[in-house]
N, CA and C atoms of all chains as a GROMACS GRO file, in nm:
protein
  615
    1UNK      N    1   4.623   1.606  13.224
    1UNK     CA    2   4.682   1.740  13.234
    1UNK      C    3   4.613   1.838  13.140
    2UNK      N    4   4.575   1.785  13.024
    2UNK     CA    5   4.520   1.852  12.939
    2UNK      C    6   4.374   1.906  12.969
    3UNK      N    7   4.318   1.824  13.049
    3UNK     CA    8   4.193   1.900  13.121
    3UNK      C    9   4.183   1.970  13.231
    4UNK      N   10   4.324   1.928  13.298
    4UNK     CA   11   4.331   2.067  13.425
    4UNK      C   12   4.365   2.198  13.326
    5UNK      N   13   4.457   2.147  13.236
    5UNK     CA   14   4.490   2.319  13.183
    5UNK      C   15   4.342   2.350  13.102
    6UNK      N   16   4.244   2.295  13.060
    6UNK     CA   17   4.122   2.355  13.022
    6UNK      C   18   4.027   2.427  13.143
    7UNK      N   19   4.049   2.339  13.254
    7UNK     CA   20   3.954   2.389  13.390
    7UNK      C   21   4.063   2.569  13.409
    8UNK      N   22   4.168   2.550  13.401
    8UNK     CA   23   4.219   2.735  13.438
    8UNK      C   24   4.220   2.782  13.331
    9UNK      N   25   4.182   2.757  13.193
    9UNK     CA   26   4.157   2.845  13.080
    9UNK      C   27   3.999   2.887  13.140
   10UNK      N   28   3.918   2.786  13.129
   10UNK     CA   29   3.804   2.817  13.141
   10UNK      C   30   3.758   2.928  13.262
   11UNK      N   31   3.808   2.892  13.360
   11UNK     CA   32   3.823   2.982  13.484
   11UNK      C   33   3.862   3.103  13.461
   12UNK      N   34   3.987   3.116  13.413
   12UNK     CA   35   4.036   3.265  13.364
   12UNK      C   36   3.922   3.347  13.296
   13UNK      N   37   3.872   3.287  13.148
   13UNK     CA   38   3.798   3.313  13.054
   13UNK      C   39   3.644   3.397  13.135
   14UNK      N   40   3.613   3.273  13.254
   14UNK     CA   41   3.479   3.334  13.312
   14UNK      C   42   3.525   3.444  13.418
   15UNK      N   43   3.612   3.495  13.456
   15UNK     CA   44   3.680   3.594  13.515
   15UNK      C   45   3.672   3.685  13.441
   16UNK      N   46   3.686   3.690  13.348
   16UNK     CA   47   3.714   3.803  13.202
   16UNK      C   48   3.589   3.826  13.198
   17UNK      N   49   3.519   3.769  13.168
   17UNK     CA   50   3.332   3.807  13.148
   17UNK      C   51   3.280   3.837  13.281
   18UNK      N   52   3.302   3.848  13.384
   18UNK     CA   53   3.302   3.892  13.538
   18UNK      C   54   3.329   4.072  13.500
   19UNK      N   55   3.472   4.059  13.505
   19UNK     CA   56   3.548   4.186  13.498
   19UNK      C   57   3.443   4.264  13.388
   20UNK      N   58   3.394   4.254  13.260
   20UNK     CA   59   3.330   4.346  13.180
   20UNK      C   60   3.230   4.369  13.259
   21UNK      N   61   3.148   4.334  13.345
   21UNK     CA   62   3.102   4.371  13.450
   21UNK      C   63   3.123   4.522  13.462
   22UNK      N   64   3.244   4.585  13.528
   22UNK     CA   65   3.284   4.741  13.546
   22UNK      C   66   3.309   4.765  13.475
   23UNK      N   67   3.333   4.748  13.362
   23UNK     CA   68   3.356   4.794  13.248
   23UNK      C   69   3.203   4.899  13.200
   24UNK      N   70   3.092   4.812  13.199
   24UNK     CA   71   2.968   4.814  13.200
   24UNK      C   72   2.888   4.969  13.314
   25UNK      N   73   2.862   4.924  13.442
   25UNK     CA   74   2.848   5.014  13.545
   25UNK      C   75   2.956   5.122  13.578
   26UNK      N   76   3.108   5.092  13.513
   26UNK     CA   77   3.189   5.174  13.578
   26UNK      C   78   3.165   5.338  13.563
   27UNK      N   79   3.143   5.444  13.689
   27UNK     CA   80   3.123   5.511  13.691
   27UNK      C   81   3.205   5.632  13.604
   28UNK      N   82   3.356   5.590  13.612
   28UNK     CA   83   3.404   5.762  13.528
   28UNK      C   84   3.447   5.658  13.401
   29UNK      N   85   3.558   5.676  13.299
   29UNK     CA   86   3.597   5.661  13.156
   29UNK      C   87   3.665   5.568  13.211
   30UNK      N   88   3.792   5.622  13.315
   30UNK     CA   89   3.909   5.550  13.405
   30UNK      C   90   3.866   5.391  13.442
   31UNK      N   91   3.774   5.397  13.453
   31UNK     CA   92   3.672   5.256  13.495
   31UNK      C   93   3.705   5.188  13.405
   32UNK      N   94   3.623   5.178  13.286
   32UNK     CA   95   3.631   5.135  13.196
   32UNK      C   96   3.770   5.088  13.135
   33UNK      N   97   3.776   5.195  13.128
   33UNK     CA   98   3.943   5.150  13.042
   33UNK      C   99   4.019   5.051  13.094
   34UNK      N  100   4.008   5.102  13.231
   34UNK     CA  101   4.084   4.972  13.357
   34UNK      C  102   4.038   4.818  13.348
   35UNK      N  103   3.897   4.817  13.354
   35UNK     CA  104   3.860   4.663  13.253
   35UNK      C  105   3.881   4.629  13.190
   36UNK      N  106   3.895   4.704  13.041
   36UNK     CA  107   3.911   4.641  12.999
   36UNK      C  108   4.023   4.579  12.901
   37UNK      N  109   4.179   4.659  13.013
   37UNK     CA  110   4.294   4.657  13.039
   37UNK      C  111   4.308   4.530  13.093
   38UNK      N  112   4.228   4.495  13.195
   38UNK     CA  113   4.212   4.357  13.261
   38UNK      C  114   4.176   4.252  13.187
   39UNK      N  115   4.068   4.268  13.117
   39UNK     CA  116   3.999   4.194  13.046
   39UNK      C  117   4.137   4.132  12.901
   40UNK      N  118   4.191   4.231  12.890
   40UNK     CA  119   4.286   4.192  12.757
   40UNK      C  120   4.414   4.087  12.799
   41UNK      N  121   4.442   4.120  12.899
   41UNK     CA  122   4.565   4.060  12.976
   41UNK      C  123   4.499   3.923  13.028
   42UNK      N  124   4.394   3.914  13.025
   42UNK     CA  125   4.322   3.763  13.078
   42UNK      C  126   4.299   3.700  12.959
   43UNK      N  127   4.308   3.746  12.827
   43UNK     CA  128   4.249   3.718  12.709
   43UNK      C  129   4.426   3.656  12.673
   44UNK      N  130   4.471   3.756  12.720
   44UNK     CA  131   4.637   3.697  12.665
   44UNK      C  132   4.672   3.539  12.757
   45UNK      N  133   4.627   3.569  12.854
   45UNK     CA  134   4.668   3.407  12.968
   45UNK      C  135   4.599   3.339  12.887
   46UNK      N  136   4.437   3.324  12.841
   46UNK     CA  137   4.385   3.240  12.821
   46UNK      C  138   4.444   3.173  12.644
   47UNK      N  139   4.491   3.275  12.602
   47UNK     CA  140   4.548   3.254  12.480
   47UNK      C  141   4.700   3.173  12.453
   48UNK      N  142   4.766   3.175  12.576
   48UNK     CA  143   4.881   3.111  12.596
   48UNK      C  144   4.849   2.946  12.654
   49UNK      N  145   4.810   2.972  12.726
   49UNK     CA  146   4.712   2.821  12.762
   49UNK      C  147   4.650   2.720  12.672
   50UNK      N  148   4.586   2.814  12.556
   50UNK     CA  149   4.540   2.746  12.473
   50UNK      C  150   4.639   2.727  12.364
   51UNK      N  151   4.785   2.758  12.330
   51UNK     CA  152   4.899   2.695  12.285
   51UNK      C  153   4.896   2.541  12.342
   52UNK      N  154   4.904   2.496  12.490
   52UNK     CA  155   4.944   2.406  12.532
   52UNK      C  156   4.838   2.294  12.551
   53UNK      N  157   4.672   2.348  12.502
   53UNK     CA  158   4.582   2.218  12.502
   53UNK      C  159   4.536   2.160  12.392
   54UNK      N  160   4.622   2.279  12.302
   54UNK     CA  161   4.603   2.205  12.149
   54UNK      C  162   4.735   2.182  12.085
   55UNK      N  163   4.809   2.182  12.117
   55UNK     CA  164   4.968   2.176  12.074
   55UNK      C  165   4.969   2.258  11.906
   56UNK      N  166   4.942   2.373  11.979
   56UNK     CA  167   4.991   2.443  11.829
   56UNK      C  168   5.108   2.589  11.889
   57UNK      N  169   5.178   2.550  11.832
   57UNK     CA  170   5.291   2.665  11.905
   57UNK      C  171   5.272   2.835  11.837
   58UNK      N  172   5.205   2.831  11.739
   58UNK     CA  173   5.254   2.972  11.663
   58UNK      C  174   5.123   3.024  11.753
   59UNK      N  175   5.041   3.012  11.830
   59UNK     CA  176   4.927   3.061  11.927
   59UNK      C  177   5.038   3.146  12.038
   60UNK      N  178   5.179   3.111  12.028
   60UNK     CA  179   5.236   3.202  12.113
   60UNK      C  180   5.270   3.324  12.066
   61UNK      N  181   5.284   3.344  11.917
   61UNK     CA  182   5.255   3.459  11.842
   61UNK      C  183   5.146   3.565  11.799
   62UNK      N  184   5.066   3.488  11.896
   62UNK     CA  185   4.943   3.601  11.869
   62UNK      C  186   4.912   3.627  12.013
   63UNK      N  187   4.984   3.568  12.106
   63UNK     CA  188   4.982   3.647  12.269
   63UNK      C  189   5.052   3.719  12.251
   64UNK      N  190   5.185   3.729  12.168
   64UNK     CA  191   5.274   3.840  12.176
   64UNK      C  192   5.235   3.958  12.097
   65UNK      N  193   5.176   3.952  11.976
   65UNK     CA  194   5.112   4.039  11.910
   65UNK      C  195   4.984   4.070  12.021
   66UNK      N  196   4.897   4.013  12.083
   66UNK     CA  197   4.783   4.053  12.153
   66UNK      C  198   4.844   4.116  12.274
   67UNK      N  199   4.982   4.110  12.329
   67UNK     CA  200   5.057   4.172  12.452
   67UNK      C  201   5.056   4.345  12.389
   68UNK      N  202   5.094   4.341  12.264
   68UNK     CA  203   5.176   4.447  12.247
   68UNK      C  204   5.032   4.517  12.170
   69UNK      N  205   4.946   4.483  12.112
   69UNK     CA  206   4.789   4.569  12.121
   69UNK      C  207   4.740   4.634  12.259
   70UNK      N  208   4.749   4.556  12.315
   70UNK     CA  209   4.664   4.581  12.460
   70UNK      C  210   4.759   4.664  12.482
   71UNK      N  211   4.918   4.658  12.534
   71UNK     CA  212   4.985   4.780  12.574
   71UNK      C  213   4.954   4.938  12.507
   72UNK      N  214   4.950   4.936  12.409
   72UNK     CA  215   4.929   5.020  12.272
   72UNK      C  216   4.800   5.144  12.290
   73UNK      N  217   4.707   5.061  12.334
   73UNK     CA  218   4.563   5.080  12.321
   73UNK      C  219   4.512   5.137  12.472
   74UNK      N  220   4.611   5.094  12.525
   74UNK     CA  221   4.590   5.136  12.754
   74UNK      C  222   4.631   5.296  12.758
   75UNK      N  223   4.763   5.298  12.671
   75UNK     CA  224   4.874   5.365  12.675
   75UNK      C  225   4.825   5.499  12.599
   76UNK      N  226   4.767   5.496  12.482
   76UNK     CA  227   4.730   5.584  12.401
   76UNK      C  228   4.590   5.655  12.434
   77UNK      N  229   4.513   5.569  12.465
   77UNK     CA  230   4.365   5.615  12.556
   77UNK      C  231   4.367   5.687  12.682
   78UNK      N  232   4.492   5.650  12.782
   78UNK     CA  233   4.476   5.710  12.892
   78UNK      C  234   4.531   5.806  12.888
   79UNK      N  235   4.642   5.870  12.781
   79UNK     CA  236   4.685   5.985  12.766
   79UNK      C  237   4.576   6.070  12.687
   80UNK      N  238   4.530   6.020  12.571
   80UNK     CA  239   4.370   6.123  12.543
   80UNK      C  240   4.278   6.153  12.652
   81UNK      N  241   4.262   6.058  12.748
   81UNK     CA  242   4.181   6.108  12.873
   81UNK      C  243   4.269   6.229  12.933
   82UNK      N  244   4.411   6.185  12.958
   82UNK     CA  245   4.466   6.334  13.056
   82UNK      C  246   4.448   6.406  12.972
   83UNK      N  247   4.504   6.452  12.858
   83UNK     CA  248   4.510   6.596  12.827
   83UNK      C  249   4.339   6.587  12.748
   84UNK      N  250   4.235   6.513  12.760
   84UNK     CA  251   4.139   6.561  12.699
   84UNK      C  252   4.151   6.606  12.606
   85UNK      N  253   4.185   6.502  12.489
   85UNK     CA  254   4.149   6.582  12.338
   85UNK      C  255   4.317   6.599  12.259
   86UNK      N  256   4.391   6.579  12.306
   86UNK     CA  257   4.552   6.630  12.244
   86UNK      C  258   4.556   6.756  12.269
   87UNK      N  259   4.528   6.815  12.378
   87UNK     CA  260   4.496   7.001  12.343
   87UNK      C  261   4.665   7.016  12.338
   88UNK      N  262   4.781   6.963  12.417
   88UNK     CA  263   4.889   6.992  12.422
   88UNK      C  264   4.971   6.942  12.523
   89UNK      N  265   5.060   6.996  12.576
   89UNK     CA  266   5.147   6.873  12.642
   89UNK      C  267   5.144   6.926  12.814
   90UNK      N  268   5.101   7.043  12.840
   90UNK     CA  269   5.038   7.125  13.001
   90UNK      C  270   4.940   7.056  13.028
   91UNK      N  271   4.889   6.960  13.179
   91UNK     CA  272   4.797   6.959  13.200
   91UNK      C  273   4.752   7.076  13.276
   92UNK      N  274   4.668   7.136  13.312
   92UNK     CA  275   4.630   7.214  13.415
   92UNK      C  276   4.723   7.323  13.486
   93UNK      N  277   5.128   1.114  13.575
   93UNK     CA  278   5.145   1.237  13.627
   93UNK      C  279   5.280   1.272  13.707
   94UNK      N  280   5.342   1.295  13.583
   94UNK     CA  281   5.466   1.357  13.655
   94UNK      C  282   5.497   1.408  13.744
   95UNK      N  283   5.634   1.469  13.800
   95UNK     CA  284   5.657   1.571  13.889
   95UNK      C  285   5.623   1.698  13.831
   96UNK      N  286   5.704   1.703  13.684
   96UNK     CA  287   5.707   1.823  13.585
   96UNK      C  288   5.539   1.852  13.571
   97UNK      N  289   5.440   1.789  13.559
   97UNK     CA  290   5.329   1.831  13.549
   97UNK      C  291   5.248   1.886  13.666
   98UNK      N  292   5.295   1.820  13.775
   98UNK     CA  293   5.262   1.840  13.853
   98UNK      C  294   5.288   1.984  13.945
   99UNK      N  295   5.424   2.029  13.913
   99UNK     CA  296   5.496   2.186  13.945
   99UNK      C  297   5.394   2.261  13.861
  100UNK      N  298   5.388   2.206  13.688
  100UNK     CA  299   5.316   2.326  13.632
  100UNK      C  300   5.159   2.328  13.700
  101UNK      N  301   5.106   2.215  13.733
  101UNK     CA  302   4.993   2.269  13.751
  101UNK      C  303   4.966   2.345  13.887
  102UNK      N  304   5.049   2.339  13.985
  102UNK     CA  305   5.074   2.432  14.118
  102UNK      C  306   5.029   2.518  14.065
  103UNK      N  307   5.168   2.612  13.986
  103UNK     CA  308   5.220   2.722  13.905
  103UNK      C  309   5.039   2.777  13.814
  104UNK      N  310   5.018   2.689  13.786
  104UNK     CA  311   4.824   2.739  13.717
  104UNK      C  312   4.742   2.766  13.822
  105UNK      N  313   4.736   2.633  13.894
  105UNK     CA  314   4.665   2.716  14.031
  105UNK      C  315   4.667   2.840  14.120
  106UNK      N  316   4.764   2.862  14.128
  106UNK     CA  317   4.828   2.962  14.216
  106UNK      C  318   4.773   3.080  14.101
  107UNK      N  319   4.819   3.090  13.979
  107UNK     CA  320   4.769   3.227  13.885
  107UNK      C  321   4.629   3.233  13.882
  108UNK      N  322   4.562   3.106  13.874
  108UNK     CA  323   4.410   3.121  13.866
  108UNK      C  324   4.325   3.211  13.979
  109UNK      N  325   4.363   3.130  14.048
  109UNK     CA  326   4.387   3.202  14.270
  109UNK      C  327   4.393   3.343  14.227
  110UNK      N  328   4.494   3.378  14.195
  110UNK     CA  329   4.539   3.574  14.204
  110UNK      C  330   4.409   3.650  14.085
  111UNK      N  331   4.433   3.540  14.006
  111UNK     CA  332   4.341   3.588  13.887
  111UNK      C  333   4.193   3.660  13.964
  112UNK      N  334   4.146   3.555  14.028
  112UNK     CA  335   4.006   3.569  14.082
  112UNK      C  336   4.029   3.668  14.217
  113UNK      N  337   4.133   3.680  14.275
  113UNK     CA  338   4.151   3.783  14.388
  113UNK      C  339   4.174   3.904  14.294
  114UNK      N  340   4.237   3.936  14.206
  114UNK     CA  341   4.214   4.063  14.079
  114UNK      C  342   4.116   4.089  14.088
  115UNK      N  343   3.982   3.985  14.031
  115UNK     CA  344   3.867   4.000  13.958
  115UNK      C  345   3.756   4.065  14.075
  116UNK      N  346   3.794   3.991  14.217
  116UNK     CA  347   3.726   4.025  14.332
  116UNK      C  348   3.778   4.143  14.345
  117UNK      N  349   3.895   4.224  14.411
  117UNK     CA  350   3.896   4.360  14.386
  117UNK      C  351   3.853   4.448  14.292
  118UNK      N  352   3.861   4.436  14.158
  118UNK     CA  353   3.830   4.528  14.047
  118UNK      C  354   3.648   4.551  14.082
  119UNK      N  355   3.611   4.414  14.098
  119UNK     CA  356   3.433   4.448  14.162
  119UNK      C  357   3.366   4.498  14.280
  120UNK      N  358   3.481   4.509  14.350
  120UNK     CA  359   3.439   4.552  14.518
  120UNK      C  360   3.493   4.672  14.555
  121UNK      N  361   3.611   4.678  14.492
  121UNK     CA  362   3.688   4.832  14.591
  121UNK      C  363   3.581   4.953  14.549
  122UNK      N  364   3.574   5.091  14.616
  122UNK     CA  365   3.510   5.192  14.555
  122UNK      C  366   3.588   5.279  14.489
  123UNK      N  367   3.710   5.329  14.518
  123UNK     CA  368   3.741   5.398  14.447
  123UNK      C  369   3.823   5.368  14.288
  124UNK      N  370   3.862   5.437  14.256
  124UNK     CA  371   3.942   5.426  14.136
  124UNK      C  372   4.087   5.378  14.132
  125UNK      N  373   4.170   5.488  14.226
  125UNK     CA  374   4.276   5.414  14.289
  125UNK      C  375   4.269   5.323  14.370
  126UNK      N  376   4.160   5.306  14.410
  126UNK     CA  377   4.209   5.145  14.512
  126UNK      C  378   4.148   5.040  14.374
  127UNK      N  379   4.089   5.066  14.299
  127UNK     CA  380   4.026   4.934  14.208
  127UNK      C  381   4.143   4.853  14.120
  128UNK      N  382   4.271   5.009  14.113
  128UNK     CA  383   4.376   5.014  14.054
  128UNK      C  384   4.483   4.916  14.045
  129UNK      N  385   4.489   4.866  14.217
  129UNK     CA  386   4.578   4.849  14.286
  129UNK      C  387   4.590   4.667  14.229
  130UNK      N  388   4.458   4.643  14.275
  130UNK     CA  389   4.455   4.519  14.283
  130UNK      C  390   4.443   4.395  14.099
  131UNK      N  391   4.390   4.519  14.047
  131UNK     CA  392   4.379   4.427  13.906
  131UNK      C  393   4.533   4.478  13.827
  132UNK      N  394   4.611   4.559  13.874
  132UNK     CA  395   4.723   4.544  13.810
  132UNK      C  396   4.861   4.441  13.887
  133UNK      N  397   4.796   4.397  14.021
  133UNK     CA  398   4.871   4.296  14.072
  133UNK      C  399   4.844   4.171  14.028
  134UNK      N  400   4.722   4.135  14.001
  134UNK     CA  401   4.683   4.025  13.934
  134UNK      C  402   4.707   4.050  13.792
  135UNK      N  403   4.772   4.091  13.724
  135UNK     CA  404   4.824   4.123  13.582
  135UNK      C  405   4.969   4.027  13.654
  136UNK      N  406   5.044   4.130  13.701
  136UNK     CA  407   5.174   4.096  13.731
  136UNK      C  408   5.179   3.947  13.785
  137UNK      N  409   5.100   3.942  13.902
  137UNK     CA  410   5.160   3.822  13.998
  137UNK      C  411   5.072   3.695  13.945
  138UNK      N  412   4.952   3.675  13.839
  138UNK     CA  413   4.864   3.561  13.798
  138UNK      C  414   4.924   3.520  13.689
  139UNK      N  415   4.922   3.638  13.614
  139UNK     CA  416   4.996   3.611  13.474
  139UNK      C  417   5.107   3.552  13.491
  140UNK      N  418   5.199   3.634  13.543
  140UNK     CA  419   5.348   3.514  13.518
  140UNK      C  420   5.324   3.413  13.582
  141UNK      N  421   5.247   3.399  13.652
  141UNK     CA  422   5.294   3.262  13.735
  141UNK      C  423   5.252   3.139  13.665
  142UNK      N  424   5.082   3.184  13.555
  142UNK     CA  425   5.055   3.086  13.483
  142UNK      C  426   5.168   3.090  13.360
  143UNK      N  427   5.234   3.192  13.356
  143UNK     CA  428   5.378   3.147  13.248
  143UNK      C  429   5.474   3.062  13.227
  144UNK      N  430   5.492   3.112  13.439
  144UNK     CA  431   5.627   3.009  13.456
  144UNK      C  432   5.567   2.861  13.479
  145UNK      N  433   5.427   2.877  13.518
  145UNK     CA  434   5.423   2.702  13.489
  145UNK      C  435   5.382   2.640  13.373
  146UNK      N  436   5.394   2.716  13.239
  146UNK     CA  437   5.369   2.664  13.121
  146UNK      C  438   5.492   2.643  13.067
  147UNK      N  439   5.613   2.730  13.143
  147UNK     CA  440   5.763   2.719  13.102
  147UNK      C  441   5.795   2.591  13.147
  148UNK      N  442   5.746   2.515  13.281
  148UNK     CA  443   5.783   2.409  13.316
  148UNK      C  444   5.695   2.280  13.255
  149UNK      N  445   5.599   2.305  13.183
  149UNK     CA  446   5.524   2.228  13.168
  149UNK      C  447   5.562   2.193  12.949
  150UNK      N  448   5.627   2.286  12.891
  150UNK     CA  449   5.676   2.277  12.778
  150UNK      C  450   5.802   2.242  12.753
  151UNK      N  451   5.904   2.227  12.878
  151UNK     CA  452   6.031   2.101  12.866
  151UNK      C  453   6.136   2.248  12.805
  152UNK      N  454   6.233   2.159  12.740
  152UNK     CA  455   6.326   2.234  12.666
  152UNK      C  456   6.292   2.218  12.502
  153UNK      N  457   6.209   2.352  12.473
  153UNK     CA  458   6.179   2.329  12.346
  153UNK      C  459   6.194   2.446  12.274
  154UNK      N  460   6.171   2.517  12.208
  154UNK     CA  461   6.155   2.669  12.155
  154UNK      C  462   6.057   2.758  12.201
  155UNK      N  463   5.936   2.717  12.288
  155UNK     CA  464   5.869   2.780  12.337
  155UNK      C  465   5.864   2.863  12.428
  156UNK      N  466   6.006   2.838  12.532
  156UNK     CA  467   6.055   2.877  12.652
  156UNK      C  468   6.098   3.011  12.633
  157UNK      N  469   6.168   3.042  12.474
  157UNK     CA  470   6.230   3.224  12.486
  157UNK      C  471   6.106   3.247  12.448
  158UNK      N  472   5.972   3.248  12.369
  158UNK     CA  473   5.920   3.324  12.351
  158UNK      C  474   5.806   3.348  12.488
  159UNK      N  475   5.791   3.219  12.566
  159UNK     CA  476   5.714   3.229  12.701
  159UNK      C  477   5.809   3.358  12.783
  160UNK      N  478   5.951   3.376  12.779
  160UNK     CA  479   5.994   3.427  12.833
  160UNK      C  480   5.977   3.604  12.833
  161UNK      N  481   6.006   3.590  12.679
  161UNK     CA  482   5.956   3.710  12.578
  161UNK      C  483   5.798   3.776  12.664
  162UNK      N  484   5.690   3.718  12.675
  162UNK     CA  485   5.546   3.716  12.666
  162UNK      C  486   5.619   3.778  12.843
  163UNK      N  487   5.668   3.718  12.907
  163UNK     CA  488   5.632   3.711  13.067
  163UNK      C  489   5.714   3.870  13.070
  164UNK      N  490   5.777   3.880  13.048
  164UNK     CA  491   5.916   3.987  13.032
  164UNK      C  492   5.826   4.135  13.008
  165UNK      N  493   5.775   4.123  12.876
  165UNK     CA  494   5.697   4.236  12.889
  165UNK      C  495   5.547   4.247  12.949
  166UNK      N  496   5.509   4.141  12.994
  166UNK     CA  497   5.423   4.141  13.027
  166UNK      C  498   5.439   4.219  13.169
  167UNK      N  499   5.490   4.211  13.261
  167UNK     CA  500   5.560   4.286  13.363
  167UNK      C  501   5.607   4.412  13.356
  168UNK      N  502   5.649   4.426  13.188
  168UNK     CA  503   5.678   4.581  13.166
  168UNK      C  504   5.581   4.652  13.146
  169UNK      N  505   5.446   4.627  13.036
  169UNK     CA  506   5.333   4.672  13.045
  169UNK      C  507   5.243   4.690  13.124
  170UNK      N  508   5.251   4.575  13.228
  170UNK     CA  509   5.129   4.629  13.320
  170UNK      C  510   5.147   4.763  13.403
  171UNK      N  511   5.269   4.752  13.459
  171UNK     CA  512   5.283   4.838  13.522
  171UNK      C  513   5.321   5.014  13.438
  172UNK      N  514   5.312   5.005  13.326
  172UNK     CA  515   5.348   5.156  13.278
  172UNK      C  516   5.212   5.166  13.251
  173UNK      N  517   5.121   5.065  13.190
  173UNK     CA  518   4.950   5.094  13.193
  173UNK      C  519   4.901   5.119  13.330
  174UNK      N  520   4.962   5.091  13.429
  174UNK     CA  521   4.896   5.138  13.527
  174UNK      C  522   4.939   5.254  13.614
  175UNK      N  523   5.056   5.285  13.561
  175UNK     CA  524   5.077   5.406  13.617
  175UNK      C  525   5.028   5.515  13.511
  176UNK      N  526   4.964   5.450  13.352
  176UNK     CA  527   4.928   5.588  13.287
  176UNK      C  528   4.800   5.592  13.336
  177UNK      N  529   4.741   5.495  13.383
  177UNK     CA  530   4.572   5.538  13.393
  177UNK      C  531   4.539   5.596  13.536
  178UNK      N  532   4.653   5.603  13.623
  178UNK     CA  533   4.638   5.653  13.767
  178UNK      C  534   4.675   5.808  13.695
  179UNK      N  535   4.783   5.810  13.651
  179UNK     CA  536   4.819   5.926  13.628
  179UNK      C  537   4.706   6.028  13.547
  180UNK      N  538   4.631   5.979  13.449
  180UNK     CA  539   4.562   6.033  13.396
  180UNK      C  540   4.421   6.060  13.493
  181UNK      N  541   4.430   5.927  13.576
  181UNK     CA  542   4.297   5.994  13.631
  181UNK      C  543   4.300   6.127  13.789
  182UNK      N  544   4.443   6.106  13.764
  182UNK     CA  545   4.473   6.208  13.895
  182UNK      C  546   4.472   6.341  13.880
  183UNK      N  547   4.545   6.359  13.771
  183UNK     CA  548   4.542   6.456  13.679
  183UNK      C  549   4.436   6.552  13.614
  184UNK      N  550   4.303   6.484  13.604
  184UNK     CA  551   4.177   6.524  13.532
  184UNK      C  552   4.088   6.523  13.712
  185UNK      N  553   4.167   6.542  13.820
  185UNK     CA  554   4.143   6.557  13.986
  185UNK      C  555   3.985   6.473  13.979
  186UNK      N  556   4.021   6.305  13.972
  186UNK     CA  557   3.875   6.261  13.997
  186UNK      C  558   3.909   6.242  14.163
  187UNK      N  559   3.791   6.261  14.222
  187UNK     CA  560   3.757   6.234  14.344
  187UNK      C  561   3.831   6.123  14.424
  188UNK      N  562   3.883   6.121  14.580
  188UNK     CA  563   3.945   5.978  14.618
  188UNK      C  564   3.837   5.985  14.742
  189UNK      N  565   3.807   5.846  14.760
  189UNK     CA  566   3.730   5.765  14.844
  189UNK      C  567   3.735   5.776  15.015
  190UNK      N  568   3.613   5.895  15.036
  190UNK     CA  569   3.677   5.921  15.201
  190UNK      C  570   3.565   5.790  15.271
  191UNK      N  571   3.624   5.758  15.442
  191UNK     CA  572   3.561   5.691  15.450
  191UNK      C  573   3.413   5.769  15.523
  192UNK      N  574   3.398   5.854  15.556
  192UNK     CA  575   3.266   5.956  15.572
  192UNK      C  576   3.173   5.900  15.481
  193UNK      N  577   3.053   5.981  15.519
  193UNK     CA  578   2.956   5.932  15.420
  193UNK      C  579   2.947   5.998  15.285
  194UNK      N  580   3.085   6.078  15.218
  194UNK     CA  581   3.092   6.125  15.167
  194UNK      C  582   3.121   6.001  15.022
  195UNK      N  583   3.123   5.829  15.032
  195UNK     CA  584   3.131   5.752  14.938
  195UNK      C  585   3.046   5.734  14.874
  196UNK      N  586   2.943   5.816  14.924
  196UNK     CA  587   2.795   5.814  14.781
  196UNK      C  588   2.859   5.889  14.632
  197UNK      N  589   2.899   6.022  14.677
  197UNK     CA  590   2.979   6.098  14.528
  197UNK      C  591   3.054   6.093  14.471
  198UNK      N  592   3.097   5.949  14.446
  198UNK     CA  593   3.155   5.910  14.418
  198UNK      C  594   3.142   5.838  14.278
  199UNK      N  595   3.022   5.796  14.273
  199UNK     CA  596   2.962   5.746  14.156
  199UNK      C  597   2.892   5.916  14.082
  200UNK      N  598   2.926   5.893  13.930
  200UNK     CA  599   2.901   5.996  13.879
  200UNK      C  600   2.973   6.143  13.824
  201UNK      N  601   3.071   6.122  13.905
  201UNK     CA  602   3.148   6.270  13.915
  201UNK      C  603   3.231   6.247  13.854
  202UNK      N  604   3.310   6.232  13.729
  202UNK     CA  605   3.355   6.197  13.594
  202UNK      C  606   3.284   6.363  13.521
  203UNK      N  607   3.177   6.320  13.519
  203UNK     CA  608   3.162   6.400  13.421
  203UNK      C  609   3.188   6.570  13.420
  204UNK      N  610   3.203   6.590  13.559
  204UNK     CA  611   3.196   6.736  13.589
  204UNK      C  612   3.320   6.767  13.605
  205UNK      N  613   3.445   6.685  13.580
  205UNK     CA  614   3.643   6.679  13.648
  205UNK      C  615   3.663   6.756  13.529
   0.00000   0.00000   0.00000
């Protein structure tokens, strides 16, 4: 069991390095960010997974701390993209 | 090989599956909102599912509220991240994906919104 749950860590993990892919070519900011929105949330699976192939439990405390970065960081960036800059709380 | 191991590893398969149908949309769709669509479903529907089969695969132990914790918001975040980055990019009027041959200008036009 312990090596099937390494074969879908590993899988996930090479998915994640896929996805920076658009991150890379992605044409507007929105691109980007969206990767690597993806990329963090695959970083969190692969990080919960790896609680259960090494039997260390406090690894579930740093998915929850790595949940609540990634929310943080999506959340705060894509609002500097709308209003461009903090100009104020009107878009357009 | 249990039953119990055997549910969780369904439960992995099945998230791995969505994972890579995410990963295949986010690389193929053209537009922005459609690229949208699909890597925030594979947030929602891969992720928990590799949760709930780590919930079944960790018994009754202490791990279960905080797996629960992790899955809980994990469902709450994706989806308010993905409605801020649609929103933001709708907002700053980036281009949507006609099917004309108008999907060349599509690449590039960021910079001029």
């Amino acid at each position: 069991m312990r090596d099937f749950l390494l074969g879908v860590a590993l899988i996930i993990a090479l998915n994640a390095f896929i996805c920076l892919y658009r991150a890379v070519i992605g044409p507007t900011v929105q691109d980007r960010l969206l990767a690597v929105n993806v990329v963090g949330t695959k970083t969190l699976i692969v990080v919960v997974l790896v609680t259960f192939i090494f039997n260390e439990s406090f690894f579930l405390d740093v998915a929850m701390v790595y949940a609540l970065l990634n929310m943080v960081v999506t959340v705060v960036l894509s609002r500097y993209l709308e209003t461009e800059g903090w100009r104020g709380r009107e878009v357009r | 090989m249990s039953a119990r191991e055997a549910i969780a590893g369904a439960f992995c398969a099945i998230g791995a599956l969505f994972f890579i149908i995410g990963t295949t949309g986010l690389l193929r769709l053209p537009d922005f909102f459609a690229r949208l669509h699909p890597s925030t479903k594979c947030d929602t529907l891969g992720g928990c599912s590799v949760l709930v089969g780590m919930m079944v695969y960790a018994g009754w132990s202490w791990e279960i509220p905080r797996l629960v914790l992790i899955a809980g918001f994990l469902l709450l975040y994706s989806a308010t991240c993905g409605h801020a980055m649609g929103r933001s990019g709708f907002l700053r009027g980036m281009p949507m994906w006609k099917k004309e041959p108008a999907s060349e200008d599509v690449e590039g036009v960021g910079e001029e919104a």
